[in-house]
N, C-alpha and C positions, 0 to 999 in steps of 0.2 A: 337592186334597182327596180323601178316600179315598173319600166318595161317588160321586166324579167319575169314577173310575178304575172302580167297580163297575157306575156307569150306562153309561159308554164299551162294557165288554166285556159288559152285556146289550143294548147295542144291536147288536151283532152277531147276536144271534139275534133279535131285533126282541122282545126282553122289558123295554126301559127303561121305557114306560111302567106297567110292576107296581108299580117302585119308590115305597114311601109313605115320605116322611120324617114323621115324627112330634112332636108337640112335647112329649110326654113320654121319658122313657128307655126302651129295648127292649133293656139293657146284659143281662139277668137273662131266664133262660127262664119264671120267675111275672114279670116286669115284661114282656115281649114278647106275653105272651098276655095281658094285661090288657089292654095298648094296644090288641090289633088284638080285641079281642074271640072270642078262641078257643081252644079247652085248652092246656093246655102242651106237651103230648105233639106237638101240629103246631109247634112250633117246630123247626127243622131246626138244631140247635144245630151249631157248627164248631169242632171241638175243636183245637187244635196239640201235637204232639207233637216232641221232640226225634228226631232223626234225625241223630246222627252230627255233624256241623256242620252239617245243615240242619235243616227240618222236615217233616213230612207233615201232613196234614189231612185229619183221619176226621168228616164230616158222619154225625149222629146225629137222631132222636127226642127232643124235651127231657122224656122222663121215664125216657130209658134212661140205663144207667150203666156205663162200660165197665167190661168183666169182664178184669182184668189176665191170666189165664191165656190165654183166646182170642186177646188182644192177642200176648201173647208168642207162642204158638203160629204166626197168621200174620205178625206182620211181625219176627219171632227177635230182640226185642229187648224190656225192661221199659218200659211206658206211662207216660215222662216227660213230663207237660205242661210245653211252653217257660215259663221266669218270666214275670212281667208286660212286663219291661223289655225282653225279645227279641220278644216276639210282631212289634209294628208293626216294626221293623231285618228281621226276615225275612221275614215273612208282606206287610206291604203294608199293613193295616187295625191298627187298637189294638185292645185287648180292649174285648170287648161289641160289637165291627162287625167282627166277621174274618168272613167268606165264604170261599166261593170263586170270586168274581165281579175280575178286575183285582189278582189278586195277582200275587207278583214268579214271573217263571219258574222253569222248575225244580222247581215245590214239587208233588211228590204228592198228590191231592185222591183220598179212598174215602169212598162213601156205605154206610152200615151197613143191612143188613135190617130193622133197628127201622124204617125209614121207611117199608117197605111197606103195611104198612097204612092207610098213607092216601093219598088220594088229590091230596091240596091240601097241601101245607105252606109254613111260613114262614123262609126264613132271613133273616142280617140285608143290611143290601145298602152296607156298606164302614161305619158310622157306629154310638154306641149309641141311635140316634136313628131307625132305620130297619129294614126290611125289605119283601120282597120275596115276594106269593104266586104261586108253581108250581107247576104239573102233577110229578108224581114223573119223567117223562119232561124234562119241560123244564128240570128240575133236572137230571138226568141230562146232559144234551146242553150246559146252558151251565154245570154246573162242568167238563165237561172231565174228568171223571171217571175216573181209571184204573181202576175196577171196584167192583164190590161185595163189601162185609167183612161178617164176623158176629164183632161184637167185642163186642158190648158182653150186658148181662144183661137 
């Protein structure tokens, strides 16, 4: 189960117990902050992009909106979200539970400057049915993060 897989690799940094499963959906950045009770903007939304035959994954702000020019600018390529039907085949999680928590190898994970400003956010933690609150550091450290992007508006 893809929960399973996102609780395993936050237990390595000793953050499984964050994870909340929910018994509502958190598939939607307005359904995720409803659930947990918090603006939308703290949801740490995990966007997938095509990549060639793979993917990368740009964690954002859920009130930003990537701005295709800075996209293309840094990763030289136009900002294709994978379909529905590739996401879970490449990424590891289905759409509304992609993280970057126990995905498959290989895959590129960049956390965007919209998340600075806060201090708490939420991403989801493998399910449309969960998430996960962290430090902007602790997110940093267990997605594994190849760097920081300014992609989005």
């Amino acid at each position: 189960m893809s929960i399973e897989r996102a609780r395993a690799h936050l237990a390595k940094y000793g953050l499984e117990d964050r994870i909340r499963e929910l018994t509502v959906s958190s598939a939607t950045v307005a359904l995720a902050a409803e659930a947990l009770g918090c603006e939308p903007a703290r949801i740490a939304k995990t966007l997938s992009f095509e990549n060639g035959e793979g993917a990368i994954l740009v964690i954002a702000a859920g009130d930003a909106r990537i701005d295709n020019a800075k996209f293309k600018h840094r990763f030289g390529m136009k900002a294709h979200m994978l379909s529905a039907e590739r996401v879970e085949p490449l990424i590891g999680h289905g759409v509304g539970g992609v993280c970057p928590f126990g995905i498959h190898e290989g895959i590129p994970v960049y956390l965007d400057e919209s998340l600075k400003r806060f201090d708490i956010v939420y991403p989801a933690a493998g399910t449309a049915a969960s998430a996960v609150m962290l430090t902007l550091s602790e997110l940093e450290r267990a997605s594994e993060a190849d760097g920081w992007v300014d992609v989005t508006k």
